[in-house]
C-alpha positions as semicolon CSV with decimal commas, in nm:
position;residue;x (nm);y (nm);z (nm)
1;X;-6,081;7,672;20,208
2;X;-6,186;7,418;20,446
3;X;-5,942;7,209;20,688
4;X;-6,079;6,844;20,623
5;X;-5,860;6,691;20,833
6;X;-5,977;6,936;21,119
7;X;-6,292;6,844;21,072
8;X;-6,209;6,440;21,043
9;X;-6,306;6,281;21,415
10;X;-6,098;6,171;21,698
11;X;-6,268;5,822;21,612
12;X;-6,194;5,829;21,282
13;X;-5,810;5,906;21,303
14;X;-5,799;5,642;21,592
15;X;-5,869;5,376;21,375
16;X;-5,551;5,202;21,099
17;X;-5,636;5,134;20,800
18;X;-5,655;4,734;20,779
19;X;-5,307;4,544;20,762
20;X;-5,464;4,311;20,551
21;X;-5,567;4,601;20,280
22;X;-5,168;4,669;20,287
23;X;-5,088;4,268;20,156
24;X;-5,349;4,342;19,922
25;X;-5,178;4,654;19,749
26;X;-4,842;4,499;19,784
27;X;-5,013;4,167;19,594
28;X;-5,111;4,418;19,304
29;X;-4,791;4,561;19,232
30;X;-4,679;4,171;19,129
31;X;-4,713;3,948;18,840
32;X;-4,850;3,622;18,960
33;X;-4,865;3,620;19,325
34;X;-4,867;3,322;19,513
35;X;-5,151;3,445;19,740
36;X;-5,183;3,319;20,094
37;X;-5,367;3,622;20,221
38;X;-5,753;3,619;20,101
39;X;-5,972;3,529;20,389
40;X;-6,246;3,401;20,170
41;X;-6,322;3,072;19,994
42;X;-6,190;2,984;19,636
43;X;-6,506;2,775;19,534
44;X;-6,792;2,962;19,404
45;X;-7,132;3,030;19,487
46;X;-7,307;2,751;19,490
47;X;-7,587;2,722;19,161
48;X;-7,873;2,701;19,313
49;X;-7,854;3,050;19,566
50;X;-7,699;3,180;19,275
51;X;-8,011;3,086;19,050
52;X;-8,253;3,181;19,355
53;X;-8,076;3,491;19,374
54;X;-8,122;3,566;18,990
55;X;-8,482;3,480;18,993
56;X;-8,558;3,773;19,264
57;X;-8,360;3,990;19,039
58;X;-8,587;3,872;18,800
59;X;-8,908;3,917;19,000
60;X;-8,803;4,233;19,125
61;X;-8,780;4,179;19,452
62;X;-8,485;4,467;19,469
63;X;-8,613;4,742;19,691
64;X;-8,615;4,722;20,071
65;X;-8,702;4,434;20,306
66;X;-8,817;4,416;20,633
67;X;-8,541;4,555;20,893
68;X;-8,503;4,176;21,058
69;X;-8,500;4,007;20,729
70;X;-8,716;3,856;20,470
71;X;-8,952;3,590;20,578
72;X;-8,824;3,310;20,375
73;X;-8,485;3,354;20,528
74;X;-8,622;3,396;20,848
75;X;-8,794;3,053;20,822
76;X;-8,471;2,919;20,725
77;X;-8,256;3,034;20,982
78;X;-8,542;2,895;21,249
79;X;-8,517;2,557;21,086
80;X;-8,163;2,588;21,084
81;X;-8,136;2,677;21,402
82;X;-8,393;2,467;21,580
83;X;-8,193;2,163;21,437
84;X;-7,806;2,237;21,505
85;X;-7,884;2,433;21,846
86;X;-8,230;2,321;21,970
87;X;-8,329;2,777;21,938
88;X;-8,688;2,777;21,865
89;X;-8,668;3,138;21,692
90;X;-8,880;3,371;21,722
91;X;-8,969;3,303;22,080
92;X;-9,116;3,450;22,390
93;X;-8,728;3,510;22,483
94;X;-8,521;3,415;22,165
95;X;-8,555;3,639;21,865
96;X;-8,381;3,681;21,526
97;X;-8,245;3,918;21,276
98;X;-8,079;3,918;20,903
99;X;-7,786;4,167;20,922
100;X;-7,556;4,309;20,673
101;X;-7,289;4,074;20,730
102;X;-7,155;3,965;21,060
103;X;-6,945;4,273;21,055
104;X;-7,254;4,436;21,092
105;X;-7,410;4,205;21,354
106;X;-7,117;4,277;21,571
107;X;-7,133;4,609;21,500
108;X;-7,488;4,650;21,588
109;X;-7,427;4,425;21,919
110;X;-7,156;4,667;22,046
111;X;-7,352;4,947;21,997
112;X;-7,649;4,761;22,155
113;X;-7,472;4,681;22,458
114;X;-7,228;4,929;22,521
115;X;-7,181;5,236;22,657
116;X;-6,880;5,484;22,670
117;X;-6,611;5,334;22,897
118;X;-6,742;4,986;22,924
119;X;-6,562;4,704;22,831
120;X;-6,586;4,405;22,639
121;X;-6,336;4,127;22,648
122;X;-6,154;4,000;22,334
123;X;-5,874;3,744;22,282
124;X;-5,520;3,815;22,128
125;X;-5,493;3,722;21,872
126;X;-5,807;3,855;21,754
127;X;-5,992;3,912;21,366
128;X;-5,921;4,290;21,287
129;X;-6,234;4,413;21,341
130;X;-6,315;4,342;21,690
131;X;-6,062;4,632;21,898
132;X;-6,196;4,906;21,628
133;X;-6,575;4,821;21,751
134;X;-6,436;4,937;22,107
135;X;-6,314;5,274;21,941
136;X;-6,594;5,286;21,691
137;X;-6,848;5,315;21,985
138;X;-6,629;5,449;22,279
139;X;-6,627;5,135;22,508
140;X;-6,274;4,949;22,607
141;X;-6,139;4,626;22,459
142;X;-5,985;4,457;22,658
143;X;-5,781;4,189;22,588
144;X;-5,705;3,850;22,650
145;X;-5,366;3,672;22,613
146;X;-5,412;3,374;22,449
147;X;-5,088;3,287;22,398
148;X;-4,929;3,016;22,271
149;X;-5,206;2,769;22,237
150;X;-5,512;3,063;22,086
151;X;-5,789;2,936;22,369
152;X;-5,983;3,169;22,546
153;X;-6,053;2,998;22,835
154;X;-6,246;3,027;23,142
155;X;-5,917;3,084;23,343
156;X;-5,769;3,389;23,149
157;X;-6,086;3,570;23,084
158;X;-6,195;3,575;23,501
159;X;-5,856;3,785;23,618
160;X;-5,997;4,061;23,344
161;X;-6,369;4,083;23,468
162;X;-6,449;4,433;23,617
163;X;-6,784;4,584;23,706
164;X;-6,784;4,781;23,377
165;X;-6,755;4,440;23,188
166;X;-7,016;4,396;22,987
167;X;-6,989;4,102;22,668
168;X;-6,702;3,881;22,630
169;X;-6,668;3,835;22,228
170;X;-6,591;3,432;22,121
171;X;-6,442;3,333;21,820
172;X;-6,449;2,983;21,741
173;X;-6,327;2,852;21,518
174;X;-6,058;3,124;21,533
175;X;-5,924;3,406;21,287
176;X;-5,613;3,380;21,271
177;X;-5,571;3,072;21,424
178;X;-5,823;2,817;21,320
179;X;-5,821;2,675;21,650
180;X;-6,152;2,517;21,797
181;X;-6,230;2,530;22,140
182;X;-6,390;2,216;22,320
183;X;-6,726;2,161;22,465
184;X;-6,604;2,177;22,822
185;X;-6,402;2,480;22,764
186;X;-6,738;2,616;22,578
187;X;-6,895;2,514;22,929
188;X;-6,670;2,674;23,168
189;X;-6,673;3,003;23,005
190;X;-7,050;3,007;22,984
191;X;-7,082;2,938;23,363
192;X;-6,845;3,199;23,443
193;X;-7,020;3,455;23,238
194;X;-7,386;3,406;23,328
195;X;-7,224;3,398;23,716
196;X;-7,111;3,752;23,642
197;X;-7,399;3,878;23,458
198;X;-7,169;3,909;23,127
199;X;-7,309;3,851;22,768
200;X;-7,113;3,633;22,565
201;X;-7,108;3,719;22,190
202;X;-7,027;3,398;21,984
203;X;-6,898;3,494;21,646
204;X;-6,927;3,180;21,454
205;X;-6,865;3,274;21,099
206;X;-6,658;2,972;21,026
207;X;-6,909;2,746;21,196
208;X;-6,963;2,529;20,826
209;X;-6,556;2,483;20,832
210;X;-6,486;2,263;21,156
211;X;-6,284;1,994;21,061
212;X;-6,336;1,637;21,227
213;X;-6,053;1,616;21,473
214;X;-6,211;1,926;21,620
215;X;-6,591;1,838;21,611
216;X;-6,762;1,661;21,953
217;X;-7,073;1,412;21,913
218;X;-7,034;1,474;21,503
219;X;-7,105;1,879;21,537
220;X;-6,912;2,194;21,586
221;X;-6,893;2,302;21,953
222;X;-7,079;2,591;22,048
223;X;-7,195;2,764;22,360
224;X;-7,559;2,776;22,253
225;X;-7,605;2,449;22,309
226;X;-7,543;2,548;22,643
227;X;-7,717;2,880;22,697
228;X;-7,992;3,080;22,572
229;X;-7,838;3,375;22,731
230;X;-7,614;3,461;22,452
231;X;-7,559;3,624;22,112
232;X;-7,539;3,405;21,861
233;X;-7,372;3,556;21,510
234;X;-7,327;3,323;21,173
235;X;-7,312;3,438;20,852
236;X;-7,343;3,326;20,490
237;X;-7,045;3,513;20,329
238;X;-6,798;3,271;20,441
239;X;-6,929;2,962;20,434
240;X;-7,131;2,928;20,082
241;X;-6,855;3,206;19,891
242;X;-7,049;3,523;19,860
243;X;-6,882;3,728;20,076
244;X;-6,980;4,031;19,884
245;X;-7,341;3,952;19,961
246;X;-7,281;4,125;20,306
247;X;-7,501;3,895;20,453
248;X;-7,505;3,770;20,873
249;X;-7,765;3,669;21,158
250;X;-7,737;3,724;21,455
251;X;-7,988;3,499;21,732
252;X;-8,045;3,533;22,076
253;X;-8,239;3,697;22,391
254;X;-8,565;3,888;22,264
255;X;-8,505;4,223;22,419
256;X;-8,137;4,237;22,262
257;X;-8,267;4,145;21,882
258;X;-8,460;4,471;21,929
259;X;-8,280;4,654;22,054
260;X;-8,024;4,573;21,753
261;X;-8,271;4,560;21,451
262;X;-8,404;4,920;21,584
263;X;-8,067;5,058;21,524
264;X;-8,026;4,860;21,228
265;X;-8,345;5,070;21,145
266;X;-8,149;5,446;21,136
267;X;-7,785;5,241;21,034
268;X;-7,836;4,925;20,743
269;X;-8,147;4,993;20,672
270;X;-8,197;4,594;20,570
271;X;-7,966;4,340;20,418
272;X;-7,905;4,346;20,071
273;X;-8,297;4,245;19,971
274;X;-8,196;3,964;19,637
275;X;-7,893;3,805;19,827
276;X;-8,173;3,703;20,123
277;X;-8,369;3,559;19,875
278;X;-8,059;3,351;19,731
279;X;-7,908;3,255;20,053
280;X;-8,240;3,092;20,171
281;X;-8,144;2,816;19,978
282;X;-7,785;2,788;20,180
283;X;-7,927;2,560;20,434
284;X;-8,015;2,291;20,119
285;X;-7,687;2,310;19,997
286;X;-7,416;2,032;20,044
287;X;-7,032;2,170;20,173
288;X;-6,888;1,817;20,268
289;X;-6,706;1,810;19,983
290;X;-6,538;2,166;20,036
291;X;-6,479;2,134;20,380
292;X;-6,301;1,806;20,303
293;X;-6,093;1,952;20,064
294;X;-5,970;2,245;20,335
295;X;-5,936;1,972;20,583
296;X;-5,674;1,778;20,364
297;X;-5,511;2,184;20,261
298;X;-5,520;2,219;20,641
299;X;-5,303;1,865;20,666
300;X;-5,029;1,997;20,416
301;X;-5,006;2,315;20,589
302;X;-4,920;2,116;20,898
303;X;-4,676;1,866;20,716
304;X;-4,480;2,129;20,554
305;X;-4,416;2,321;20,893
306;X;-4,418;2,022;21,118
307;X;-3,999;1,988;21,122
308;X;-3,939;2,350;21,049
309;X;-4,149;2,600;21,366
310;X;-4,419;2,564;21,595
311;X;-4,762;2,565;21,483
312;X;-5,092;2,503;21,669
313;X;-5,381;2,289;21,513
314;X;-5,622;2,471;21,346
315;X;-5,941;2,292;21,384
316;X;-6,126;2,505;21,176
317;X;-6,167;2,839;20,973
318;X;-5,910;2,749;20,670
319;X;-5,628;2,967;20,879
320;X;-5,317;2,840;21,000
321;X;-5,108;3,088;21,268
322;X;-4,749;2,984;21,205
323;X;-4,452;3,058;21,443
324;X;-4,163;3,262;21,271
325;X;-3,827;3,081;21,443
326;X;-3,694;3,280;21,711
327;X;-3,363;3,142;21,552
328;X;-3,439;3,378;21,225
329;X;-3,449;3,711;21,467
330;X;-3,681;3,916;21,257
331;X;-4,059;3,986;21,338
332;X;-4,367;3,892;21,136
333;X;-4,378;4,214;20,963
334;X;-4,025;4,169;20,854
335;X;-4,041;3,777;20,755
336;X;-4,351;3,852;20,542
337;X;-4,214;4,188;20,348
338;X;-3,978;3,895;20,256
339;X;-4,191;3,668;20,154
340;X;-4,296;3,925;19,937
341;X;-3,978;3,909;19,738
342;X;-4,067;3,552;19,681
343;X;-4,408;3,648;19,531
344;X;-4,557;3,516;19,853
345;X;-4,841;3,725;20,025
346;X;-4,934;3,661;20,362
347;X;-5,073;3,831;20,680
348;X;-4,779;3,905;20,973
349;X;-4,904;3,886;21,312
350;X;-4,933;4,195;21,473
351;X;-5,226;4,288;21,196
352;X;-5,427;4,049;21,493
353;X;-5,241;4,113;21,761
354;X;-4,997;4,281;22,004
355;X;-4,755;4,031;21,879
356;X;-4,556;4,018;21,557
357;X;-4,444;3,624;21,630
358;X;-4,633;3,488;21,399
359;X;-4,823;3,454;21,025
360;X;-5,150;3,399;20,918
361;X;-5,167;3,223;20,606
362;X;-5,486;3,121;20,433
363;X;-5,545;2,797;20,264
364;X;-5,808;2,896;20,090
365;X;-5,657;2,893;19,756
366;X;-5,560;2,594;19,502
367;X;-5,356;2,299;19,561
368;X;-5,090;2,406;19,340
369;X;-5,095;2,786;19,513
370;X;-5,089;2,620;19,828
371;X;-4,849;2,365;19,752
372;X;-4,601;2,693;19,587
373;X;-4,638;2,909;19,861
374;X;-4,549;2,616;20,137
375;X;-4,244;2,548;19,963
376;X;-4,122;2,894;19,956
377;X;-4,228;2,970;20,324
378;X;-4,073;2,640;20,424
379;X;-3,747;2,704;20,226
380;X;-3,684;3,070;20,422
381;X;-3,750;2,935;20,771
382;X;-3,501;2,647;20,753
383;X;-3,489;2,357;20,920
384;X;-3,473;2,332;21,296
């Protein structure tokens, strides 16, 4: 008889299984959840990737692509790109590549860049994927105290440079937090890390949700509009509600896309080959409407708390990272087994962080859901 778990990996038993997974079970076991916990969008796919999508089925266009992508998603990434960011792409020094989601862009970037015992620099609170990438491929995460206001700025990320730091991973607009950082923020960090030779890697999933309040010049802040010398990762999943598409670019210098799409070669293989087809069509597709209705969720989340706890502006994402009163003297974990009792699911804090201070509730639900579960979470912190 074998001994599986002697033959599981240090790596493997090194790594949790996901917090949020755990909300997710509890959610099942009850009747009518009032569900604050799904980080994806409640609108669906738009029609027209969804028909584009269909007709590939159709045309049988279902075995394997080309590693980087297929060419009419290529094209419309470049477009894409050349307009919001001013990245001609493919270039002499800027090249391009569909991955399997940006999980797997930052996946492939990590391995990419990293060696055993380097480090790359994340914030805390951070999205739950980003300190397993350090264990997946044996380099360090180290991280960066954001606390209370969620900015990873220039200032806290210089004390944590060493000579083994290699990429310093962004996240803006911010899981959990939803906050945006600013163009001079953006600015300072970029001139601190091409100073020191360090990559920045700017995860921009929630790029399409920036709310107004938060955008400069009538666009989303991003460091490359600053910088060539950076890895830029968007994805579709998020932003147009196919998450189970799996689908993510990542953009930047020429020798790193190669680098990435050859191990994406022995790893992915390629991008789900229909979805590409469908999500070409993402870039024609209208969100204003969407992103206007999260805006006005992301006001009533900030209403309902406003006289209650402490919660910093989420700019973007549809997140909001909500103070649990030191007054109530129970942890995250605690507050939101709770709010379980209440039929309310949400994510406690120390799923994203070293802390348990706070939870991350999604707004990416209904009004009425929304509405329901702000009431309840409202009614068992009290008022000040």
């Amino acid at each position: 008889m074998l001994d599986i778990d002697a033959l599981i990996s240090d790596r493997a038993h090194a790594i949790d299984v996901s917090g949020i997974r755990r909300v997710f079970e509890l959610g099942a076991q009850l009747e009518n959840p009032i569900n604050l916990s799904i980080g994806q969008p409640n609108f669906p796919v738009p029609q027209q990737i969804k028909q584009a999508a269909i007709k590939a089925i159709e045309d049988d266009r279902n075995g394997y692509t080309l590693t980087q992508g297929t060419p009419e998603l290529l094209d419309a990434i470049s477009a894409h790109l050349a307009d919001d960011v001013s990245w001609t792409v493919p270039s002499d020094d800027l090249g391009v590549m569909v991955t399997s989601g940006t999980s797997g862009a930052l996946l492939l970037a990590f391995l990419t860049m990293l060696n055993p015992g380097d480090e790359a620099i994340i914030g805390d609170p951070y999205f739950v994927i980003y300190p397993a990438l350090g264990t997946i491929t044996g380099a360090k995460t180290v991280l960066c105290d954001t606390y209370p206001d969620f900015r990873m700025t220039a200032e806290r990320v210089e004390p944590l440079l060493t000579d083994r730091t290699r990429l310093v991973l962004l996240n803006s607009p911010g899981n959990p937090s939803g906050v945006v950082l600013t163009n001079a923020e953006l600015r300072d960090l970029v001139d601190l890390c091409e100073s020191r030779g360090v990559m920045i890697v700017s995860d921009e999933i929630y790029d399409a949700f920036t709310y107004d309040d938060a955008r400069e010049d009538g666009r989303f802040p991003s460091p490359a509009r600053m910088s060539r010398n950076l890895l830029l990762i968007r994805g579709f999943g998020k932003s147009y509600g196919c998450t189970g598409w799996r689908l993510g670019y990542a953009a930047g210098p020429k020798p790193l896309i190669q680098q990435m799409a050859k191990l994406q070669q022995y790893t992915f293989v390629c991008a789900p080959s229909m979805a590409q087809v469908g999500v070409a069509e993402a870039f024609n597709v209208d969100l204003s409407d969407h992103v206007a209705a999260y805006e006005r969720k992301r006001n009533m989340v900030e209403a309902a708390f406003e006289d209650v706890t402490e919660l910093v502006h989420p700019g973007g994402a549809f997140y909001a990272f909500v103070k649990i009163p030191e007054r109530l003297g129970m942890t995250a974990q605690q507050f939101a087994e709770d709010a379980v009792q209440q039929r309310v699911l949400a994510i406690p804090g120390n799923v994203f962080s070293q802390r348990d201070t706070h939870l991350r509730l999604s707004y990416a639900a209904p009004d009425e859901t929304v509405k329901a579960g702000l009431e309840i979470l409202r009614r068992m912190m009290g008022k000040r």
